[in-house]
C-alpha positions in Angstrom: 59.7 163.2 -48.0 62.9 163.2 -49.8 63.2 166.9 -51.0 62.4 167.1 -46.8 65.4 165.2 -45.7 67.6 167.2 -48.7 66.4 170.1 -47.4 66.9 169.9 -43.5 70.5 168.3 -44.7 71.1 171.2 -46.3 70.2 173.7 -44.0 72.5 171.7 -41.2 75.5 171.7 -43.2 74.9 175.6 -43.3 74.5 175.9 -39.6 78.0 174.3 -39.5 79.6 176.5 -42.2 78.1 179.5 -40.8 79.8 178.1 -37.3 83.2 178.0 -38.6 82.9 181.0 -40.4 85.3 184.1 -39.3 82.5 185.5 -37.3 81.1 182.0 -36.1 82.1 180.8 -32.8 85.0 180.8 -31.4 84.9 177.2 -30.1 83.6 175.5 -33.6 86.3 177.6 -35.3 89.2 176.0 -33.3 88.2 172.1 -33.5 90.3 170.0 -35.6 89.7 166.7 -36.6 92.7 165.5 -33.3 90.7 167.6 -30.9 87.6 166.5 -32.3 88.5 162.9 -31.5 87.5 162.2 -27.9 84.0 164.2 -28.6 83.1 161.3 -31.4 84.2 158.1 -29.2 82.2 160.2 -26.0 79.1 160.9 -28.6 79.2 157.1 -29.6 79.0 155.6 -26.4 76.0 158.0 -25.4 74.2 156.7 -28.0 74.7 152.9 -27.3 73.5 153.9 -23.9 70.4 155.5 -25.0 69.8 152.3 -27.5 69.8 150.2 -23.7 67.3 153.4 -22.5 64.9 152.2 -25.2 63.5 156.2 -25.3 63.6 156.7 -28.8 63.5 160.5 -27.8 67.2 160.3 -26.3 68.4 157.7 -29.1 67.0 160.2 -31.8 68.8 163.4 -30.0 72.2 161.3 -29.7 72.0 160.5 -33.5 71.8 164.2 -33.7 75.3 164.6 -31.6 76.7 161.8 -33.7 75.8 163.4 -36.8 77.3 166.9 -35.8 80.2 165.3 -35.1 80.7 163.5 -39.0 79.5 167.1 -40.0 82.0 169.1 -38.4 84.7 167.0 -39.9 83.5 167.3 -43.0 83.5 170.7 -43.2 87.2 170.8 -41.6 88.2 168.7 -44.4 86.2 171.0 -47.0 87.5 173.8 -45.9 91.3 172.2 -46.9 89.3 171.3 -49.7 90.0 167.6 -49.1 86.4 166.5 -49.4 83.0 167.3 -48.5 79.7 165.7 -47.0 78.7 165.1 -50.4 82.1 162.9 -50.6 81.5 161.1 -47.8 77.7 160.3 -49.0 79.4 159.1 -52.6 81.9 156.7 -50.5 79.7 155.2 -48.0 76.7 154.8 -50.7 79.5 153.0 -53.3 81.2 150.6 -50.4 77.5 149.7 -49.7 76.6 148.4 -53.2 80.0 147.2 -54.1 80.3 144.9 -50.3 76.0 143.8 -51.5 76.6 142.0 -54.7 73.6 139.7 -53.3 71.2 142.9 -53.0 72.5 145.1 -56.1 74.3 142.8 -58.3 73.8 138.5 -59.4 75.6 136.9 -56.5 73.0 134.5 -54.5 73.3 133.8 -50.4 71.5 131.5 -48.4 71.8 133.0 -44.8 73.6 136.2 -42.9 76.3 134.1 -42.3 77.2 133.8 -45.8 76.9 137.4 -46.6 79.1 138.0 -43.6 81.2 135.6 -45.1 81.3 137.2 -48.1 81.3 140.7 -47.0 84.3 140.0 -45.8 86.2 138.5 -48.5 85.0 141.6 -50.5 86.6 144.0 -48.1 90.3 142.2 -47.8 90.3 142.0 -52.0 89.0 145.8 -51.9 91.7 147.0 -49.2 94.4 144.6 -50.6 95.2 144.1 -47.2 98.1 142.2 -46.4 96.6 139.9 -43.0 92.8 139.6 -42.2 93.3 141.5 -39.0 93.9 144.2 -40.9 91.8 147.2 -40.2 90.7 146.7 -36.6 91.1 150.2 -35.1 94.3 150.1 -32.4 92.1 152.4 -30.3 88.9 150.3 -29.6 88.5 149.2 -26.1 90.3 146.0 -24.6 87.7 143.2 -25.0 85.6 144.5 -27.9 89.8 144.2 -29.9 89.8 141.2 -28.6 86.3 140.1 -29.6 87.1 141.7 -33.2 90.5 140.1 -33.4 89.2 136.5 -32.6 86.6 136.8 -35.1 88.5 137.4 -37.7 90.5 134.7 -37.0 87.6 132.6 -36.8 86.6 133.4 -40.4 88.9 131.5 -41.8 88.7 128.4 -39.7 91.9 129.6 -36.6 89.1 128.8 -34.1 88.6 126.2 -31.4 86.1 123.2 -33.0 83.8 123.6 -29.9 82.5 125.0 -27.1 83.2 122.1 -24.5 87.8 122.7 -26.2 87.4 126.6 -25.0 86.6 125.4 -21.6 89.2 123.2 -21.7 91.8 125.9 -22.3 90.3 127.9 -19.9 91.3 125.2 -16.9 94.6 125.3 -19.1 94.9 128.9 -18.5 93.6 128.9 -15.3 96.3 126.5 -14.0 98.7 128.8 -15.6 98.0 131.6 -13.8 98.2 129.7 -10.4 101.1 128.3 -11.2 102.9 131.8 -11.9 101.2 133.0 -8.7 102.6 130.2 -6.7 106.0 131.6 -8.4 105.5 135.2 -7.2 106.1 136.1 -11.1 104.4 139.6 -10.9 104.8 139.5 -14.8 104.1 136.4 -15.2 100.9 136.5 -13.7 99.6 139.6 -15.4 100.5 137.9 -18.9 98.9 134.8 -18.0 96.0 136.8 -16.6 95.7 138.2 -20.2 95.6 135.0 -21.9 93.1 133.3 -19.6 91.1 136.8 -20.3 91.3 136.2 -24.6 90.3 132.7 -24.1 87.0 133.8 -22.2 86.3 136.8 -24.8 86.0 133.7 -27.0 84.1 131.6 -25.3 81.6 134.6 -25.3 81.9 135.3 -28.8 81.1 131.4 -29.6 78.3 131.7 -27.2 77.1 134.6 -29.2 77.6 137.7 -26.9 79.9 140.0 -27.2 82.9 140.4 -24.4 82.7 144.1 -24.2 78.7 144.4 -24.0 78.8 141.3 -21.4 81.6 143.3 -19.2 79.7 146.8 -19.4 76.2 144.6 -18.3 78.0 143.5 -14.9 79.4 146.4 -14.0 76.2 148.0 -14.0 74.5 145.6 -12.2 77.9 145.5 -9.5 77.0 149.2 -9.5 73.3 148.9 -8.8 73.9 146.6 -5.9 76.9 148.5 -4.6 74.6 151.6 -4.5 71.9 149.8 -3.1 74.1 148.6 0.2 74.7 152.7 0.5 71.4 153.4 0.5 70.4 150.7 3.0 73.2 151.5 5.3 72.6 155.1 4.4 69.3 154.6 6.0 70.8 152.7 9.1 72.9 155.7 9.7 75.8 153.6 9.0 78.4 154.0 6.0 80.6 150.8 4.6 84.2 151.8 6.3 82.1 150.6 9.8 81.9 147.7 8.2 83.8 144.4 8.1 84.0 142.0 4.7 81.6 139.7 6.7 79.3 141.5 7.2 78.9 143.7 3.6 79.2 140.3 2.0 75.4 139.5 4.2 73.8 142.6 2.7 74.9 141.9 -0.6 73.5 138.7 -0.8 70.0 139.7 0.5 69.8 142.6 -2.0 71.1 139.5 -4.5 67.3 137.5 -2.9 65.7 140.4 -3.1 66.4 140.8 -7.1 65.6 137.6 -7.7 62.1 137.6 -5.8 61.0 141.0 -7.4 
């Protein structure tokens, strides 16, 4: 099984090589790791939406496009001679020993939270970072930052005591907001919006979801019902400009009964 995997590994990284070669394509051979960018976060989020799919055929094939893409860098970066696959293997496989002292080394836990607890003291001594916010990627979406940023915080105690205080800041925040409103503080509003927004990204986090997952869950299902007043129309001969805010709010609460009955 392993000379397998060592084999197929090494037969895709020469399918990349021979890719980028002079005479490979013309495509591969212009990617660098800036234009490469977008394709990874694009690649990523197809895969977390085959993961929802549950068809382990599309969530194996999306591994395969995530893989490429770590691939292609490599070879990018090998062919500066900066590192290699092989690098990146050596890297990942050390961090993973090194951040597991409870696996590979002497050092005992008692639950996951401890080794996240401890996971995460070994990365701010290994980083030498200078804050423990260090290291959350500028570029990652709105809520999941501000999911990531609040619990960090939280591991070292910045972090309301309870679930009953972060609903207490939300009527805090809340009242904030209508209160810039009442001002007409376009500014305002949209900065008090924000922090009413942060409080409930904790309140999820606390609850044990996670803001951005919770967000992409209710669009979709805002989505499905959207669509599902097109198609009912649709079927009426009617489309939604015809209609008033009365009357779509009527058809969306029947399709709302009819979820819940089915």
């Amino acid at each position: 099984m392993r000379e397998d995997i060592c084999e197929k590994t090494l037969d895709f990284l020469e399918i990349i090589r021979r890719l980028r070669a002079p005479d490979g394509c013309p495509w591969d051979r212009e990617q660098t790791h800036a234009s490469l960018k977008s394709y990874v976060i694009e690649e990523a989020y197809e895969l977390v939406e085959a993961v929802d799919s549950g068809d382990d055929g599309r969530i194996k094939e999306e591994l395969g496009d995530v893989l490429l893409q770590i691939v292609l860098h490599c070879q990018i970066a090998s062919e500066r001679r900066a590192f290699g696959f092989g690098d990146v293997l050596d890297t990942i496989s050390r961090k993973m020993i090194y951040r597991h002292p409870h696996v590979f080394g002497k050092t005992s836990v008692s639950s996951a939270k401890e080794v996240e607890a401890n996971w995460s003291k070994l990365k701010r001594a290994e980083k030498k970072t200078d804050s423990v916010l260090d290291g959350i990627p500028k570029v990652l979406p709105g809520l999941l930052a501000a999911h990531r940023t609040s619990e960090r915080a939280s591991k070292v105690g910045f972090d309301w005591p309870d679930v009953s205080s972060i609903f207490d800041k939300l009527d805090e925040e809340l009242s904030e907001v209508r209160e810039a409103y009442r001002r007409g503080d376009t500014r305002q509003i949209l900065e008090e919006l924000g922090d009413l927004l942060f409080v409930i990204v904790n309140l999820i986090r606390r609850l044990g979801g996670n803001a951005e997952e919770v967000m992409r869950r209710a669009t979709e299902k805002f989505s499905k019902r959207f669509r599902e007043m097109e198609k009912a129309l649709a079927k009426e001969g009617r489309t939604m400009d015809e209609l008033g805010i009365e009357e779509m709010d009527g058809i969306w609460e029947t399709i709302k009964r009819a979820e819940r009955v089915s």
